[in-house]
C-alpha positions as CSV (number, residue, x, y, z in Angstrom):
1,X,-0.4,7.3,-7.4
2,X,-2.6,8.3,-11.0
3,X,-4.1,11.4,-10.8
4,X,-7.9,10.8,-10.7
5,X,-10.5,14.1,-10.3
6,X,-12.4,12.5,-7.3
7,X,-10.9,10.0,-4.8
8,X,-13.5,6.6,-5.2
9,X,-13.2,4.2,-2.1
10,X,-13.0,1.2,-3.0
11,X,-12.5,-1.1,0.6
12,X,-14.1,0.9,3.3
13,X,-13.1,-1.2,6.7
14,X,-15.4,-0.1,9.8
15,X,-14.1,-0.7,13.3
16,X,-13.8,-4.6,12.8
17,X,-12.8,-7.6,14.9
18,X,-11.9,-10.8,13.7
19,X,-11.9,-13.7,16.4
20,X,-10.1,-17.4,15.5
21,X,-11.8,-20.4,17.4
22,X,-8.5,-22.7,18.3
23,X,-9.4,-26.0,20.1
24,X,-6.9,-26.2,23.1
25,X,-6.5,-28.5,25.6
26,X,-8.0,-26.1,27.8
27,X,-7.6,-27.1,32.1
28,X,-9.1,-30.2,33.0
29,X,-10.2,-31.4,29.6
30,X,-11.6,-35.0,29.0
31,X,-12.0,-35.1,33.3
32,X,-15.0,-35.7,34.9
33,X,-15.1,-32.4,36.1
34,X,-15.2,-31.5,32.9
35,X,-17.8,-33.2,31.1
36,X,-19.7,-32.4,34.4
37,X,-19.1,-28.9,33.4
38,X,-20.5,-29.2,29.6
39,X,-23.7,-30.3,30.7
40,X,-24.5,-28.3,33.3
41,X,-23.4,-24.9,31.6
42,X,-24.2,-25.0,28.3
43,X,-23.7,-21.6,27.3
44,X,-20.3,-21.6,28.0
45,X,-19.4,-24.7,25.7
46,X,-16.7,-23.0,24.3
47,X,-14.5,-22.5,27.2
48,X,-15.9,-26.0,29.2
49,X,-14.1,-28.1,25.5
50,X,-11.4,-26.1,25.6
51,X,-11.8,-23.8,22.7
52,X,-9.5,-20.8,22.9
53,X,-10.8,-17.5,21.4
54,X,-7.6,-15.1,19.5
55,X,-8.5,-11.8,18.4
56,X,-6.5,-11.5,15.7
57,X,-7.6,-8.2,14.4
58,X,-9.1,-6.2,16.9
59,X,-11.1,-2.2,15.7
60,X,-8.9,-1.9,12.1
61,X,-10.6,1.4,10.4
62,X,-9.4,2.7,7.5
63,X,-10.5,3.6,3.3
64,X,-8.6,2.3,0.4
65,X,-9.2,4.4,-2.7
66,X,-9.3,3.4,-6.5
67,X,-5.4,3.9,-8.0
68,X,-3.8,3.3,-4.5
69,X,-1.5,0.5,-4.0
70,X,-1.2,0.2,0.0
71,X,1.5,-2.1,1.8
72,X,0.8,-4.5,4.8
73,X,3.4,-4.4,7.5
74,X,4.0,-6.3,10.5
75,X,5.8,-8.7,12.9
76,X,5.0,-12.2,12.7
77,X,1.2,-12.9,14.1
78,X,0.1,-9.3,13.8
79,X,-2.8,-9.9,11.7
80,X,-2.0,-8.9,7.9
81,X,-2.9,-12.0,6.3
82,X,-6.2,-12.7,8.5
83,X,-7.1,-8.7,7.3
84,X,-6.7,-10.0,3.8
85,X,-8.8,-12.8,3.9
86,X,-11.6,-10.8,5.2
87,X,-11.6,-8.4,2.6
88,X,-11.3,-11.2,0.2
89,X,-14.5,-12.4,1.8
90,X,-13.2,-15.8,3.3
91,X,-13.1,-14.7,6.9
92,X,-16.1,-13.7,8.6
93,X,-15.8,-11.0,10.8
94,X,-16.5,-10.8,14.5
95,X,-18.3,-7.3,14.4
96,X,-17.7,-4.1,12.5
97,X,-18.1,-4.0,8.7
98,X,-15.8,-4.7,5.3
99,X,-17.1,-2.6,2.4
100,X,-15.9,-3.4,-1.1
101,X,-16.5,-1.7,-4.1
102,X,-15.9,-4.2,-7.2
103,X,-15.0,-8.2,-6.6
104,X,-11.6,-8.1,-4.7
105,X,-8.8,-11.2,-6.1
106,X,-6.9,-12.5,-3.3
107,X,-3.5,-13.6,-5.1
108,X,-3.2,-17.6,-5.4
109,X,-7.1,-18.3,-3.8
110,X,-8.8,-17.2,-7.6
111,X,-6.2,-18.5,-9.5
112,X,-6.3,-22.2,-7.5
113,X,-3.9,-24.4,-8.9
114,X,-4.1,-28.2,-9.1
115,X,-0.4,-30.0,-8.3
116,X,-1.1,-33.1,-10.3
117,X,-2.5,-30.7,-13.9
118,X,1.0,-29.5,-16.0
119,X,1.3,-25.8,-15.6
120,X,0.2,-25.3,-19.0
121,X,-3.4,-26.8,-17.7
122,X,-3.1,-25.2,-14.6
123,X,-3.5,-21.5,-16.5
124,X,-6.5,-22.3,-18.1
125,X,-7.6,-23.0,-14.9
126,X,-6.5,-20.1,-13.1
127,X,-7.9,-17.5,-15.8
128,X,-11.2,-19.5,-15.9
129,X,-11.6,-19.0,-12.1
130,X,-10.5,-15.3,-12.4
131,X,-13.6,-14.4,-15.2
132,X,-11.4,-14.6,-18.0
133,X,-12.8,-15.8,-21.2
134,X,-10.9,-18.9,-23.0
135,X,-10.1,-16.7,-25.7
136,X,-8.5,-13.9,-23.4
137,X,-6.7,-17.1,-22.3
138,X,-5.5,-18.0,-25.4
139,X,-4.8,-14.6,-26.0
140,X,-2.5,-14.0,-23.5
141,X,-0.9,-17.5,-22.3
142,X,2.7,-16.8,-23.9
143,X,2.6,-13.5,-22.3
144,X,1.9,-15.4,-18.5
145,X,4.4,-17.9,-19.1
146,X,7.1,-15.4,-20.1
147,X,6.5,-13.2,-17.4
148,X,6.5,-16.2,-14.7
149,X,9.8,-17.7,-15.9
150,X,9.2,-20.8,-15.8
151,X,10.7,-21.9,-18.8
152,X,14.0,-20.2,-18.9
153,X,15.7,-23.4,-17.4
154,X,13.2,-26.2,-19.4
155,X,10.3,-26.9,-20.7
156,X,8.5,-26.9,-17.5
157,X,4.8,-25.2,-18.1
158,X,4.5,-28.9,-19.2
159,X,5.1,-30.4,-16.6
160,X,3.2,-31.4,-13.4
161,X,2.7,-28.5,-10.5
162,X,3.8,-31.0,-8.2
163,X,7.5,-30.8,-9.7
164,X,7.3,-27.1,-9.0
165,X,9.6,-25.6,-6.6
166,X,7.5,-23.0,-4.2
167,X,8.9,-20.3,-5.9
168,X,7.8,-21.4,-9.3
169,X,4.8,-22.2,-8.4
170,X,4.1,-18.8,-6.4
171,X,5.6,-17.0,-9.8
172,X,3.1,-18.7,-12.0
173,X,0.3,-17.9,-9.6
174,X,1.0,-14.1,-9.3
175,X,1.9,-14.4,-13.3
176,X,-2.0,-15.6,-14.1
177,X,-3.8,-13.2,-11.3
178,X,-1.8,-10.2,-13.1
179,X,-3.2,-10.9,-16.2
180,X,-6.5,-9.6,-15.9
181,X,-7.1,-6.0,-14.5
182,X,-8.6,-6.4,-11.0
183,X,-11.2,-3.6,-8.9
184,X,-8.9,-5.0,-5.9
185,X,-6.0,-7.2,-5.8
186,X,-4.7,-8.3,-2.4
187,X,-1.2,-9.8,-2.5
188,X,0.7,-11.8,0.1
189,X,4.3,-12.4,0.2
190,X,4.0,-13.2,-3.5
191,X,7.1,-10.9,-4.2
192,X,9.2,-12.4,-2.0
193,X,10.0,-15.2,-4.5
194,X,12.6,-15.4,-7.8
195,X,15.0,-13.1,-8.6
196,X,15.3,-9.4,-8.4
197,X,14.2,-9.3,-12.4
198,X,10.5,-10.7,-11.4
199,X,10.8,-8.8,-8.8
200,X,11.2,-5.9,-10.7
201,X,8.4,-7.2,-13.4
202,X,6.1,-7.6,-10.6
203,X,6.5,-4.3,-9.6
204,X,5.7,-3.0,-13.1
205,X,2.9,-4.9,-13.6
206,X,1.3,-3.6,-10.1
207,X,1.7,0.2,-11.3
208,X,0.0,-0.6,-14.4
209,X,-2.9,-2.1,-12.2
210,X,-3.3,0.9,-10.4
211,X,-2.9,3.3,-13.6
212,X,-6.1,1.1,-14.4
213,X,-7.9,2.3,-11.4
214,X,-7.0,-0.7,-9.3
215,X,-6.6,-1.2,-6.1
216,X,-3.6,-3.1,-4.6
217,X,-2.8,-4.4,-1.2
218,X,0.5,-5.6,-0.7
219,X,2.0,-7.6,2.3
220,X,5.8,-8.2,2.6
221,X,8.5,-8.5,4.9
222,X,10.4,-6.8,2.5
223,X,10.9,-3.4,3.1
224,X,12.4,-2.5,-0.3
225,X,9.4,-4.1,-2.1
226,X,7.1,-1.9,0.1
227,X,9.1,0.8,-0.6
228,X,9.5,0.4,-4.6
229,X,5.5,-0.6,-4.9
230,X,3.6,1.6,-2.3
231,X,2.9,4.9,-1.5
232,X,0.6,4.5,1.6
233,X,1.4,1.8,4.3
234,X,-0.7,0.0,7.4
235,X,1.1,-1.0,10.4
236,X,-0.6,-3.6,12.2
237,X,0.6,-4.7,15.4
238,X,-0.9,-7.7,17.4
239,X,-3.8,-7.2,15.4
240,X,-4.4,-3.3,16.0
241,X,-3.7,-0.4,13.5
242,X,-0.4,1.3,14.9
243,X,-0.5,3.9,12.1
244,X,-1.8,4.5,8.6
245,X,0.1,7.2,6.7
246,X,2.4,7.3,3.5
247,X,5.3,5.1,3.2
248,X,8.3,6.6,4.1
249,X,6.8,8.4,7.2
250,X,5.4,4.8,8.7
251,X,8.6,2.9,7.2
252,X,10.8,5.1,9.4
253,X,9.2,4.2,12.8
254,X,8.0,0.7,12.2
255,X,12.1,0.0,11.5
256,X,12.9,2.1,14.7
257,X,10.3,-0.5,16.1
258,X,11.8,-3.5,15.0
259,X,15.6,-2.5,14.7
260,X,15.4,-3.6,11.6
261,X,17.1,0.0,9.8
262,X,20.8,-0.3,9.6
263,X,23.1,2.1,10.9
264,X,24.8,5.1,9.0
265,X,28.2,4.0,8.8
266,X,29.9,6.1,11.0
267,X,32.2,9.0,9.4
268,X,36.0,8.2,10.2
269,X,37.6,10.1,12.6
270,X,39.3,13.1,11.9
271,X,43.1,12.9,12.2
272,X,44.9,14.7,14.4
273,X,47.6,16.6,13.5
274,X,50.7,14.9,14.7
275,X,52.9,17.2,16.1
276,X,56.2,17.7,14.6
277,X,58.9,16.3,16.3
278,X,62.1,19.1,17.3
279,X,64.5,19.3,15.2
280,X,68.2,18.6,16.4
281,X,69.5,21.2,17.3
282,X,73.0,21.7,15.2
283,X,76.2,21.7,17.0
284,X,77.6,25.3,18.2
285,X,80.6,25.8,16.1
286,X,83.8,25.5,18.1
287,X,85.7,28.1,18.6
């Protein structure tokens, strides 16, 4: 983590709930019964059309501070994503409070790419969205299509999006959002694409976010990648805070959690010392 004199917050979260609205079929919909139901309880709409309430993040406190670069772990469904979108500011929260100090970039949303523009276009775009000026743009366009890839197989940054593999397409959007210096950047699963050299570029590039006084969220299945980027780590599970500490401490039992730590391979067994077998004995001389 840079050193810095005073610890600045940057994304204070308050004891906050975030609640998805899922239309279900819910027990007797479309019946009689049911309709009957809608118009003679009103206030309880929701549950009378089937509309099924998930509280996908349910009292998550914690501060970020301004150099940190903080990883996002989980099972499946336990909230990380949804957390990110509400700091982004593109999920309202249920109650409880999201603080941000500075605009927080949400990896792929700022930089929105268009499938049918040629990737070329599609970074003009992207840097536009992200408050770059065309001349920063300009500036620095070689630099994003080097350090996305794209081109070391073809001449694809002119091409359509829409001939993009996932991958390249999730290179080239983390390759335009780390061209600017961000207050907050929130990642998801964007290192989990190309090879281990983006990975390790991507990696780079995040340290030299932070030694900019940025702020980066990062979440990945990948434990290594959490490892190599993070020193601080959030453990959500089913939507509540398990345990905020640094990496290696929360690493440890979230993998105890999940079984997901290998082994030591055992030591081998020490050998036994075979006995010797006797001797023959040699024939008493005759006599």
């Amino acid at each position: 983590m840079a050193e810095h004199s005073e610890k600045i917050p940057t994304v204070v979260a308050d004891r906050v709930d975030i609640v998805y609205r899922v239309n279900g079929t819910g027990a007797g919909r479309g019946s009689a019964t049911a309709a009957l139901n809608r118009i003679l309880r009103r206030e309880q709409t929701e549950k009378a059309a089937g509309v099924r309430r998930v509280h996908a993040v349910k009292k998550v406190s914690f501060v970020a501070y301004r150099g940190e670069a903080i990883g996002l772990i989980g099972t499946n469904g336990s909230g990380k994503s949804t957390l990110l979108k509400a700091v982004a500011g593109l999920l309202p929260v249920e109650s409880g409070h999201i603080f941000t100090d500075g605009q927080p970039s949400l990896l792929g949303v700022n930089a929105a790419l268009m499938n049918d523009l040629t990737g070329e276009r599609n970074i003009h775009l992207g840097g536009l969205a992200m408050g770059m000026s065309r001349e920063q743009i300009k500036q620095r366009y070689q630099e994003i299509v080097d350090f996305s890839g794209i081109n070391e197989k073809g001449d694809f940054i002119t091409l359509p999006m829409r001939t993009y593999s996932s991958g390249m397409a999730a290179r080239l959007r983390f390759s335009i959002a780390a061209a600017k210096d961000h207050d907050v950047l929130l990642i998801d699963e964007a290192l989990a694409t190309g090879d281990r050299s983006f990975q390790k570029r991507s990696e780079a590039r995040i340290r030299e976010l932070r030694q900019h006084a940025g702020t980066v969220f990062l979440v990945s299945h990948n434990n290594k990648s959490i490892r190599d980027t993070c020193e601080r780590v959030l453990w959500l599970e089913r939507g509540e805070l398990r345990m905020d500490g640094p990496t290696e401490e929360v690493m440890k039992e979230y993998e105890a959690f999940t079984g997901d730590k290998k082994p030591a391979p055992a030591k081998p067994a020490a050998k036994t010392p075979q006995q010797k077998k006797p001797e023959p004995k040699a024939n008493a001389p005759k006599g």
